[in-house]
TIMI-2910 file (N, C-alpha, C, CB; in pm, 1 decimal, decimal comma, always signed):
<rs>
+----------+----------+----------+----------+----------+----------+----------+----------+----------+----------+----------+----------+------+
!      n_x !      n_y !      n_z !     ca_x !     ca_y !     ca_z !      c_x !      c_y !      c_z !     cb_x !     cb_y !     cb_z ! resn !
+----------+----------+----------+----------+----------+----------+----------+----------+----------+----------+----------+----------+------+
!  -4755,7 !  +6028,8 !  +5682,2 !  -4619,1 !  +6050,3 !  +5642,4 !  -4617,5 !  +6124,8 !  +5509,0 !  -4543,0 !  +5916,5 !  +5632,9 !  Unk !
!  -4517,5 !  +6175,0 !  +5509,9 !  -4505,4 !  +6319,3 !  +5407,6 !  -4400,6 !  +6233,7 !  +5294,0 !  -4408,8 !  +6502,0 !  +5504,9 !  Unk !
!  -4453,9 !  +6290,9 !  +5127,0 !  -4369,6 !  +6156,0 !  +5007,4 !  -4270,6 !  +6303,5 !  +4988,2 !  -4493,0 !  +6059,2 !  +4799,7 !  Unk !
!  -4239,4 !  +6379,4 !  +5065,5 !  -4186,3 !  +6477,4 !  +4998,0 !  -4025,1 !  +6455,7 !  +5039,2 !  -4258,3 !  +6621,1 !  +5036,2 !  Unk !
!  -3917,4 !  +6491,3 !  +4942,8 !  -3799,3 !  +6433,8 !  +4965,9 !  -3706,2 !  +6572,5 !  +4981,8 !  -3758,5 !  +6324,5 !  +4843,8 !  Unk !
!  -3646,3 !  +6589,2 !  +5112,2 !  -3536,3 !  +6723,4 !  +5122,5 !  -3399,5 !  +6660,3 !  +5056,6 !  -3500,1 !  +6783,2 !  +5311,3 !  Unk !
!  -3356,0 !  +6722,7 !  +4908,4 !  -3285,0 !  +6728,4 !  +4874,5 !  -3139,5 !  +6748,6 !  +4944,5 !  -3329,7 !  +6778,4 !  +4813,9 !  Unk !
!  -3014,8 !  +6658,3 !  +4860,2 !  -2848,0 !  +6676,4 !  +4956,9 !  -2783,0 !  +6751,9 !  +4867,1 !  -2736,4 !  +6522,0 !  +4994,0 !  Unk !
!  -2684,9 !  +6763,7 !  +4875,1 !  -2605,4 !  +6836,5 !  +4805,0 !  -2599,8 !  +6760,6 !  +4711,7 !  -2492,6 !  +6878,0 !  +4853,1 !  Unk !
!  -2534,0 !  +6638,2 !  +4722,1 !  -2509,4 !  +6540,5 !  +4599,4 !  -2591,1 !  +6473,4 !  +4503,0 !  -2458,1 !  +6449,0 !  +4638,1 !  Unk !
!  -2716,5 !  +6511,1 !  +4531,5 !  -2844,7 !  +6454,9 !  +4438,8 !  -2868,9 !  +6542,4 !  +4337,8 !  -2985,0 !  +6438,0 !  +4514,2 !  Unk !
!  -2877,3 !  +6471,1 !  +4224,7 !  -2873,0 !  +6515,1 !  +4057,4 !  -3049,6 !  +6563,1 !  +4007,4 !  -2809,1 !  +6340,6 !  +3942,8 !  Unk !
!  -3068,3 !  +6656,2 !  +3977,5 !  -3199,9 !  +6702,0 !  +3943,7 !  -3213,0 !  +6783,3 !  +3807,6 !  -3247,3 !  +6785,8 !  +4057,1 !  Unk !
!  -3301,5 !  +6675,8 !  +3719,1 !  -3301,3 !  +6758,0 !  +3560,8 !  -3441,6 !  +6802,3 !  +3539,7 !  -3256,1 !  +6651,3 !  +3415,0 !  Unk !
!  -3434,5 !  +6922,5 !  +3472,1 !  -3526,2 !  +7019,1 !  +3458,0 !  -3497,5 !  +7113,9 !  +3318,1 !  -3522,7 !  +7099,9 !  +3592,3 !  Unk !
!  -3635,4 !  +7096,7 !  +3249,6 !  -3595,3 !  +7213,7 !  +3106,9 !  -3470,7 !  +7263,4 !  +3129,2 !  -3696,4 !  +7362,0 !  +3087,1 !  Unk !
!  -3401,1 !  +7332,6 !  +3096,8 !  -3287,4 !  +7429,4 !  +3060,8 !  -3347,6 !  +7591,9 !  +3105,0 !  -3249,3 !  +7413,3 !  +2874,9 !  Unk !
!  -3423,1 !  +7624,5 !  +3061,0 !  -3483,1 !  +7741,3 !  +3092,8 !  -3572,1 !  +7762,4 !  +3250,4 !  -3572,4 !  +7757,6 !  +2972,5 !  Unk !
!  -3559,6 !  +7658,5 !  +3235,2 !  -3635,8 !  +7677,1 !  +3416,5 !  -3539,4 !  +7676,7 !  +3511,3 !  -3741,8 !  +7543,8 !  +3478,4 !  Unk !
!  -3432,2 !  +7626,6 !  +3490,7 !  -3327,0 !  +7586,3 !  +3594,5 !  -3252,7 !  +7707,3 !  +3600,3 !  -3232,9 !  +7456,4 !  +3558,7 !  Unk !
!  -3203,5 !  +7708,2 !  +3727,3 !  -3108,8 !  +7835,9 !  +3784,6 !  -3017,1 !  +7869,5 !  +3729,8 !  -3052,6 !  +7829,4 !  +3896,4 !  Unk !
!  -2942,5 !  +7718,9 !  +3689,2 !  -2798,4 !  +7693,7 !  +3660,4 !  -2800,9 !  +7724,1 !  +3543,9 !  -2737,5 !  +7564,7 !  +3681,8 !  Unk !
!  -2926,3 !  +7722,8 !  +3465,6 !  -2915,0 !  +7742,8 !  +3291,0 !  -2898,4 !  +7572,4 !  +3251,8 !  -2739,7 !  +7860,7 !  +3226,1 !  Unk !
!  -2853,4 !  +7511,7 !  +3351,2 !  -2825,1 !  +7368,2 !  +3249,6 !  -2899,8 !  +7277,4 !  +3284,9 !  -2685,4 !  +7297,4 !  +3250,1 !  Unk !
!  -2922,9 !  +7197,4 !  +3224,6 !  -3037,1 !  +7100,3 !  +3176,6 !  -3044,6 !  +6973,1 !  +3320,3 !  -2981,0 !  +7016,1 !  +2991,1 !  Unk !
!  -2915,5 !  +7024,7 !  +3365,7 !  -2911,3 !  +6871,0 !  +3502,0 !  -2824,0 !  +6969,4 !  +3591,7 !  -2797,7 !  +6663,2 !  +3450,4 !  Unk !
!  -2859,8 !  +6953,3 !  +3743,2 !  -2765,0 !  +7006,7 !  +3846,1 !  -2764,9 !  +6954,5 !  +3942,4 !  -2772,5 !  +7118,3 !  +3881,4 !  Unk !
!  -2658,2 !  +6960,6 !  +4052,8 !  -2682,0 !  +6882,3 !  +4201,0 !  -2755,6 !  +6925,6 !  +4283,8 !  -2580,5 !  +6866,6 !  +4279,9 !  Unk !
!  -2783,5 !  +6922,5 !  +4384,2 !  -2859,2 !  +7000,9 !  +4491,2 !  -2766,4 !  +7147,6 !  +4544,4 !  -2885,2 !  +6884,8 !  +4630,3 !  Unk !
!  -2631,2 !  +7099,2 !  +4547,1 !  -2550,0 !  +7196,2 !  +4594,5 !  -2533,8 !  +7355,5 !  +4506,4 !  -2418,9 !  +7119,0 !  +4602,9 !  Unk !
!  -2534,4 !  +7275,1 !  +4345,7 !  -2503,8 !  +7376,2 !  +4254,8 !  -2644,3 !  +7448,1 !  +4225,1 !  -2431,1 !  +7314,9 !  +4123,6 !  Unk !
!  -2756,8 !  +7429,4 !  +4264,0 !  -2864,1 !  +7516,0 !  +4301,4 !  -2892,9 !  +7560,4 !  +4375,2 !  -2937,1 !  +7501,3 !  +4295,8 !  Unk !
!  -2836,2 !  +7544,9 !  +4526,4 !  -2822,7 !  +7609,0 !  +4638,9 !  -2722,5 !  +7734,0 !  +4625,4 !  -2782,1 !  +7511,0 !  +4737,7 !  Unk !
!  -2586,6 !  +7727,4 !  +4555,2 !  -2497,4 !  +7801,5 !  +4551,4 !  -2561,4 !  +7899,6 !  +4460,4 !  -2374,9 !  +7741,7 !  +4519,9 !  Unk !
!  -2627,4 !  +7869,8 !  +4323,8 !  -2699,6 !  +7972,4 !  +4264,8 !  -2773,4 !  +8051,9 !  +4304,0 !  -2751,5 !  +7945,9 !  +4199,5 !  Unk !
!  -2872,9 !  +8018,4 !  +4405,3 !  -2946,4 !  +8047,7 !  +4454,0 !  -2925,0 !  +8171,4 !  +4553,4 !  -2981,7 !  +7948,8 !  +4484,5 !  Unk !
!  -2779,4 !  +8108,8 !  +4616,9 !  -2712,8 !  +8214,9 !  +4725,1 !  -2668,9 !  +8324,0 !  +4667,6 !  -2594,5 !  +8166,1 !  +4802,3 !  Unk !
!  -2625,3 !  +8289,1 !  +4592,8 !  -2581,8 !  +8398,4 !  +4482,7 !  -2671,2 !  +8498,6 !  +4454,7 !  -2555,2 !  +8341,8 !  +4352,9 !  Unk !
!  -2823,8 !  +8493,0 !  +4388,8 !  -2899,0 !  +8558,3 !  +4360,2 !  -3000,6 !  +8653,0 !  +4489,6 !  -2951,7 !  +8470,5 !  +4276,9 !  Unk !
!  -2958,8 !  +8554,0 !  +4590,5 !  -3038,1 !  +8640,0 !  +4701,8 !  -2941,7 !  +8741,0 !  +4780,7 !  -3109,3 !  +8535,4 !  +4817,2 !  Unk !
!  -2785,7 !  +8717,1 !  +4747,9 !  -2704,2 !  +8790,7 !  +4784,8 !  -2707,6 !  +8871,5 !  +4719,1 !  -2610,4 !  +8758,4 !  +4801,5 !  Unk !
!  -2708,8 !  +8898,3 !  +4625,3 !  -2686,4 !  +8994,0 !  +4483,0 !  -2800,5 !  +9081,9 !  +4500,2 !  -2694,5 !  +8908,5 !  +4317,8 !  Unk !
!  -2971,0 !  +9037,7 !  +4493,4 !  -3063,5 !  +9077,4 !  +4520,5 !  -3098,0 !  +9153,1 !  +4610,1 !  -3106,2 !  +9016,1 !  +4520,2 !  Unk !
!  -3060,4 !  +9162,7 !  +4727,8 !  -3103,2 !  +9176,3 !  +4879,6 !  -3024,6 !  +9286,4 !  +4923,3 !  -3076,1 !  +9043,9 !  +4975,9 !  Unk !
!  -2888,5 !  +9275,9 !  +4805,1 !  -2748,8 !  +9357,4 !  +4877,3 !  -2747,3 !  +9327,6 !  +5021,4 !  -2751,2 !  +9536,5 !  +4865,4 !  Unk !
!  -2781,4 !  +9151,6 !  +5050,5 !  -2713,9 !  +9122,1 !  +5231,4 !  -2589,4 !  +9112,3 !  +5183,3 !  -2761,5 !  +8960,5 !  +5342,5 !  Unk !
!  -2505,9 !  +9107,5 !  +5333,4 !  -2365,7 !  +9073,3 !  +5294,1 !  -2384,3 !  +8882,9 !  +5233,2 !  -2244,6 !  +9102,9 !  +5464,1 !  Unk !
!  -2245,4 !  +8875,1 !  +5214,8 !  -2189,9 !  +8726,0 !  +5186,2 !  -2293,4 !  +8609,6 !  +5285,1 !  -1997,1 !  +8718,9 !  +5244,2 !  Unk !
!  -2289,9 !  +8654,3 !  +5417,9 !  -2254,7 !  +8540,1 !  +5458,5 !  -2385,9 !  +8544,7 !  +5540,1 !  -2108,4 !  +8520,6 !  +5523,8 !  Unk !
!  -2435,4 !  +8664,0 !  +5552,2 !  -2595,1 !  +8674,4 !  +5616,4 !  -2700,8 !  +8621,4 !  +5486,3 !  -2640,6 !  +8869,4 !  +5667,5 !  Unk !
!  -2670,2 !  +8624,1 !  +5376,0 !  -2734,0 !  +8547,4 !  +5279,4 !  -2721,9 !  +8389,8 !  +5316,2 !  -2671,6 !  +8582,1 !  +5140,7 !  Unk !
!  -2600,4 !  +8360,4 !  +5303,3 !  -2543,7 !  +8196,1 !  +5303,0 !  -2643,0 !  +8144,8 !  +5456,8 !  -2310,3 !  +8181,1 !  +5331,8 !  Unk !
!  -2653,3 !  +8268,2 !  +5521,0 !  -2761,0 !  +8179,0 !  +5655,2 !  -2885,0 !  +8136,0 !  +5631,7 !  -2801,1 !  +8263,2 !  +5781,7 !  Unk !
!  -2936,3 !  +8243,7 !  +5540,1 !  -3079,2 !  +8189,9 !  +5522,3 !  -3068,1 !  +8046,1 !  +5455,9 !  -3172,4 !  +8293,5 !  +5424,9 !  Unk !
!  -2996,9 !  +7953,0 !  +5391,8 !  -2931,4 !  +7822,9 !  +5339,8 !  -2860,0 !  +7721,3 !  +5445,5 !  -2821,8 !  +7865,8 !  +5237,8 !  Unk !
!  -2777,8 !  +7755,3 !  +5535,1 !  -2776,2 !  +7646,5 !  +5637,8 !  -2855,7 !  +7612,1 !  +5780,7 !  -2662,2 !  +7652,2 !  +5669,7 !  Unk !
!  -2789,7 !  +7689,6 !  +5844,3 !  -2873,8 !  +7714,3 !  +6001,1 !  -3026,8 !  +7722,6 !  +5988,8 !  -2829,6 !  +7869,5 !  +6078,8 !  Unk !
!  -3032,1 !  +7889,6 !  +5929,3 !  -3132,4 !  +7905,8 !  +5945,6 !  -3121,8 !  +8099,9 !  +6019,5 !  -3183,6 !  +7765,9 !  +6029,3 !  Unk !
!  -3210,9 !  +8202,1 !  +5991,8 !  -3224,7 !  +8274,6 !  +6025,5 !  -3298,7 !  +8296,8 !  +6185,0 !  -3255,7 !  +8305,5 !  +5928,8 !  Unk !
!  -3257,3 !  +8377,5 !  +6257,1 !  -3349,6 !  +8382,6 !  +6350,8 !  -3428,2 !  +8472,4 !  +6309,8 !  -3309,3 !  +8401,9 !  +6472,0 !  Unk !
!  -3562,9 !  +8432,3 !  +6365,4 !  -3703,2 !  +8524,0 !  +6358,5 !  -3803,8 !  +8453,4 !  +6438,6 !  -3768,4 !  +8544,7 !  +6199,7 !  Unk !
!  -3902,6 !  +8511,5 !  +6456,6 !  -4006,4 !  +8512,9 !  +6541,1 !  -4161,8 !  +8462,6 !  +6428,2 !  -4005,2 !  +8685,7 !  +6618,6 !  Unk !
!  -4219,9 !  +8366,4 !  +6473,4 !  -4351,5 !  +8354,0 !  +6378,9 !  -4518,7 !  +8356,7 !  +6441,3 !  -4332,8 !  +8205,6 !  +6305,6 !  Unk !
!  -4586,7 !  +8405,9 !  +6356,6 !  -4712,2 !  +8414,0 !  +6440,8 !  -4785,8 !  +8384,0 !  +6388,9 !  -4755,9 !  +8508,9 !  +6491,3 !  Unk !
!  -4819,1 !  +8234,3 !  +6403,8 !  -4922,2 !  +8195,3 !  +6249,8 !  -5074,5 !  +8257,4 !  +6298,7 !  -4943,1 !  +7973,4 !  +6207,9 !  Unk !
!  -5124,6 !  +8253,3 !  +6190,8 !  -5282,0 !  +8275,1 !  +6165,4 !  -5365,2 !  +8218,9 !  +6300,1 !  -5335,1 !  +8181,9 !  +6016,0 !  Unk !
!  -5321,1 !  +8064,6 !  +6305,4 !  -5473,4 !  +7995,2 !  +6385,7 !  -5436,9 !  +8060,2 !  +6511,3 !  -5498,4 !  +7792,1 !  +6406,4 !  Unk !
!  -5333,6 !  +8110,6 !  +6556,9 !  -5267,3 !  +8137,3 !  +6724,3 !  -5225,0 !  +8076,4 !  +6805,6 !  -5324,6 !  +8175,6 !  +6805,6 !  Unk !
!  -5193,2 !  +8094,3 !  +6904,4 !  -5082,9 !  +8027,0 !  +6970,0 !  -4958,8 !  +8104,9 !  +7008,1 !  -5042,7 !  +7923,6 !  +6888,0 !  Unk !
!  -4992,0 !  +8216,9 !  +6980,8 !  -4863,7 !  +8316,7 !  +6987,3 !  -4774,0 !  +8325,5 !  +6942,4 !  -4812,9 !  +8331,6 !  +7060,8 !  Unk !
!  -4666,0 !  +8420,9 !  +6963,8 !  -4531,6 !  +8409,3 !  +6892,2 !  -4428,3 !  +8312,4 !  +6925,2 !  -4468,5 !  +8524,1 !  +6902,6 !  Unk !
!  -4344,6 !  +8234,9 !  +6823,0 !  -4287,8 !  +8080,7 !  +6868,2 !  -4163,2 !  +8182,5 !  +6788,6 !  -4367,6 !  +7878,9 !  +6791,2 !  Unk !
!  -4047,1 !  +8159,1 !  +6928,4 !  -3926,3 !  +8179,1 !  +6854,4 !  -3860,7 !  +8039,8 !  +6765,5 !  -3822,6 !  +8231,5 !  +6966,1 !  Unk !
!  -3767,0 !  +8055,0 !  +6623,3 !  -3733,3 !  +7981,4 !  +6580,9 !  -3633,1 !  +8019,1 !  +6462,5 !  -3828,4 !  +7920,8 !  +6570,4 !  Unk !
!  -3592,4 !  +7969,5 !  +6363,0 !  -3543,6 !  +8026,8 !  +6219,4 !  -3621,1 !  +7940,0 !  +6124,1 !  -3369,4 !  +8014,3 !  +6188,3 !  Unk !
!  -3593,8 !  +8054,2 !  +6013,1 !  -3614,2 !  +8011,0 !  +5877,3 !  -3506,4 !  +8000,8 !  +5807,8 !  -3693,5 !  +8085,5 !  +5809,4 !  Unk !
!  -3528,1 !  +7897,9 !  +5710,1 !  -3486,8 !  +7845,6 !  +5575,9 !  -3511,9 !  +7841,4 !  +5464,7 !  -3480,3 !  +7771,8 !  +5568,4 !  Unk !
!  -3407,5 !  +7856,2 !  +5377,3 !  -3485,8 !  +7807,7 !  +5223,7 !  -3403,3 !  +7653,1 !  +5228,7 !  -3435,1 !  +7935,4 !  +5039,9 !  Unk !
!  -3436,0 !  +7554,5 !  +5196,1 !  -3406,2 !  +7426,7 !  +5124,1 !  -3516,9 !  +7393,2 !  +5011,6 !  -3399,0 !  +7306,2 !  +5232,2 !  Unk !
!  -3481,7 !  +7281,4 !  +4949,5 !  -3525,6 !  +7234,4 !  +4798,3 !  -3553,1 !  +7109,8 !  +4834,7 !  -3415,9 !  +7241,5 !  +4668,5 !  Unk !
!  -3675,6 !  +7061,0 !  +4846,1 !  -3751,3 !  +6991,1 !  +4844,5 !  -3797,1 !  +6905,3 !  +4714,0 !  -3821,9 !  +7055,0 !  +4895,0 !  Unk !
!  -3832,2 !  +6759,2 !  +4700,7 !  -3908,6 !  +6684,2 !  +4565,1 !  -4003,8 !  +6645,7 !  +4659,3 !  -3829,1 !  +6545,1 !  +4461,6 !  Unk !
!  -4140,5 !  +6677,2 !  +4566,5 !  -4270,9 !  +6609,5 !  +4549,8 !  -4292,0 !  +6515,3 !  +4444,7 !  -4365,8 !  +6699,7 !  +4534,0 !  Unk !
!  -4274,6 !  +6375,9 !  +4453,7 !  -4334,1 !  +6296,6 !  +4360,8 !  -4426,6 !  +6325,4 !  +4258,2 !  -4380,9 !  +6221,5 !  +4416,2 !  Unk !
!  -4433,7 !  +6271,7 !  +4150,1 !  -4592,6 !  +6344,7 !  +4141,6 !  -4670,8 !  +6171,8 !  +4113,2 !  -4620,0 !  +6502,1 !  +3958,8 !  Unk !
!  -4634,6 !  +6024,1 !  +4158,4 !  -4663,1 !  +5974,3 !  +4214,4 !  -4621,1 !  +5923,4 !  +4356,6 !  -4677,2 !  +5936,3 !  +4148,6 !  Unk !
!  -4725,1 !  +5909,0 !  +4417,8 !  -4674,8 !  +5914,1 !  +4599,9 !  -4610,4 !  +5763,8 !  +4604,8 !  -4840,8 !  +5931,4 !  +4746,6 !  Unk !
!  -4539,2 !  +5784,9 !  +4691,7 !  -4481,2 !  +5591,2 !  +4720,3 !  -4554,4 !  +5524,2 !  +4809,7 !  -4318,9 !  +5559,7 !  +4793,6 !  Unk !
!  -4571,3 !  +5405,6 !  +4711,9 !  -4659,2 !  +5297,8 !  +4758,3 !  -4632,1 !  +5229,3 !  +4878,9 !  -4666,5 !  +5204,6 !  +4667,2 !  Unk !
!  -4694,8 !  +5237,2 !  +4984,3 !  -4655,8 !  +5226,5 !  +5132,5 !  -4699,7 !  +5022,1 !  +5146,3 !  -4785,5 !  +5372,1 !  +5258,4 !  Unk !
!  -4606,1 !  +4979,7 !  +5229,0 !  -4622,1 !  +4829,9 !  +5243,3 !  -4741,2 !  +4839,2 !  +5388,0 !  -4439,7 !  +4736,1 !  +5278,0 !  Unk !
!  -4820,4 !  +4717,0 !  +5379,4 !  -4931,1 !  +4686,1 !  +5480,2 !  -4808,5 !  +4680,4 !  +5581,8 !  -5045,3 !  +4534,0 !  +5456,7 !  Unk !
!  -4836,2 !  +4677,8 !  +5716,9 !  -4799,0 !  +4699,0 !  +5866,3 !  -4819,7 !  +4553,6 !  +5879,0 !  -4894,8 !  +4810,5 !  +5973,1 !  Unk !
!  -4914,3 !  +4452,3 !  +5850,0 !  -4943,9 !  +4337,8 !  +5860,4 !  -4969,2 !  +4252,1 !  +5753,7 !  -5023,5 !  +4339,0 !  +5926,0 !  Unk !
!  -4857,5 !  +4171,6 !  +5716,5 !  -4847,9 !  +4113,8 !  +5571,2 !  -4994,4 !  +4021,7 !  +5536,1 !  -4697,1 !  +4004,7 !  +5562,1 !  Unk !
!  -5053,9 !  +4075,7 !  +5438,4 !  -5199,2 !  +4017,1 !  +5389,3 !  -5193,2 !  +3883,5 !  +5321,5 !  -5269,9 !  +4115,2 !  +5283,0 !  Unk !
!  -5091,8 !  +3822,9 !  +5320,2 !  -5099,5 !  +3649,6 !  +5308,1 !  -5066,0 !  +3557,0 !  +5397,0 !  -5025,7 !  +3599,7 !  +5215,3 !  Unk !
!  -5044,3 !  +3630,6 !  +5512,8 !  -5022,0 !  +3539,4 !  +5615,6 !  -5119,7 !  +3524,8 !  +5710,5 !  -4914,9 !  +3566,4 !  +5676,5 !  Unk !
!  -5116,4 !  +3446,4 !  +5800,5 !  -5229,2 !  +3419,7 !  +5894,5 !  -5179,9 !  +3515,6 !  +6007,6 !  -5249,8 !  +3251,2 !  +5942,3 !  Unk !
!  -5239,4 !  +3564,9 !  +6124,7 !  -5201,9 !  +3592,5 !  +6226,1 !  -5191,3 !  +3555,3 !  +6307,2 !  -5221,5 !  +3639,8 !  +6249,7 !  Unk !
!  -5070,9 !  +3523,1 !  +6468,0 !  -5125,6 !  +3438,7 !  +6543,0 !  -5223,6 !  +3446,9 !  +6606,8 !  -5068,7 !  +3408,8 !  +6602,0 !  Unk !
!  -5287,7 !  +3547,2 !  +6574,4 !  -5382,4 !  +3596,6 !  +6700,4 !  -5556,4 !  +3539,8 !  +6637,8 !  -5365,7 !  +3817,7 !  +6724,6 !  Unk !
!  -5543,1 !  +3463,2 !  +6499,5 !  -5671,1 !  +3445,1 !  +6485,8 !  -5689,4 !  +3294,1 !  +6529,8 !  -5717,2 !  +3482,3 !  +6343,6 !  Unk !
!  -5643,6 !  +3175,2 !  +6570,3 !  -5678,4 !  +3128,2 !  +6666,8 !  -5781,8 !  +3143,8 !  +6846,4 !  -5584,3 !  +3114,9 !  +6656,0 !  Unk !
!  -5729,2 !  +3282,7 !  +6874,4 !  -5745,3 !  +3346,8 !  +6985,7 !  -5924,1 !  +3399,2 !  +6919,5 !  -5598,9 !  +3477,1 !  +7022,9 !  Unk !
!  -5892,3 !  +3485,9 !  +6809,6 !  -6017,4 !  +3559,8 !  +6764,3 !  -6122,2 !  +3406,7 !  +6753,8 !  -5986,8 !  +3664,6 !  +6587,5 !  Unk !
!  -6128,7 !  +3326,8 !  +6675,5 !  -6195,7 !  +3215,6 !  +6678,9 !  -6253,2 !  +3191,7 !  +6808,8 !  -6119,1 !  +3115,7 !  +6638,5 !  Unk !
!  -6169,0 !  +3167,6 !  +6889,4 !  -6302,8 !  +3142,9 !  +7014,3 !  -6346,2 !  +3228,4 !  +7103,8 !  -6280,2 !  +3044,3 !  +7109,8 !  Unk !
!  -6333,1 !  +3384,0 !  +7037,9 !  -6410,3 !  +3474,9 !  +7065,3 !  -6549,4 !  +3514,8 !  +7047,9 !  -6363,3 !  +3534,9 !  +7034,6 !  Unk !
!  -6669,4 !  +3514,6 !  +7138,4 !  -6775,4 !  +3526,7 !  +7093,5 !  -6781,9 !  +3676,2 !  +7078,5 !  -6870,2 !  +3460,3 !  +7168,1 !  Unk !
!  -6734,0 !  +3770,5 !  +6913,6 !  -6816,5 !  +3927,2 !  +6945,3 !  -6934,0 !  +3907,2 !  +6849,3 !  -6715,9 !  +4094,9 !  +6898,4 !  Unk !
+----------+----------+----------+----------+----------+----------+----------+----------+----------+----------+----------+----------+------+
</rs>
C-alpha cells in the first residue's frame, strides 16, 4: 500500500513562500490547482478549458511504456499528491497480545 495522499480541494498545505505558486505561505488544494491552470493556460496558449482538462477528467492520449505491452488507450492528469516523509505506521492484521483460536488446534499438531 502506497503512504502517498491525493490531495482535495479543501486541504490546507504550507510551504516557504517562495516555493509556493500562490506566493503565500499556506494554500488549499483548490487554490493551487487554479494557479496552476492558470499558468499552463497562459503557457501553452491552450484555450480556457482544454487546459482546465488536463486538471479534472483527464486528457485523452495513448501510452507506450518502456517494458511493453503495447499501446493502452487512457488520459492523463496533473493532480497534487503528499508523500509523508514519515510513512504511516501500519497496525498487525493479527493483534500480538492475544491468543489465537487456532493455537489450541496448532498444539496437537505434530509439524
Amino acid at each position: 500500500m502506497s503512504d502517498q495522499i491525493i490531495l482535495s480541494d479543501e486541504d490546507v498545505i504550507s510551504m516557504a513562500q517562495d516555493a509556493n505558486l500562490t506566493e503565500a505561505s499556506t494554500s488549499t488544494g483548490e487554490e493551487l490547482m487554479e494557479r496552476l491552470k492558470y499558468l499552463v493556460h497562459r503557457s501553452s496558449n491552450l484555450e480556457e478549458d482544454k487546459a482546465s482538462d488536463w486538471f479534472g477528467d483527464g486528457v485523452n492520449c495513448k501510452l507506450l511504456l518502456a517494458q511493453g505491452g503495447g499501446w493502452q488507450k487512457g488520459k492523463i492528469r496533473i493532480l497534487f499528491e503528499f508523500v509523508p516523509d514519515k510513512p504511516t505506521p501500519t497496525k498487525p492484521l493479527i493483534p500480538t497480545d492475544s491468543t489465537s483460536p487456532l493455537d489450541d488446534l496448532r498444539s496437537h499438531l505434530e509439524v
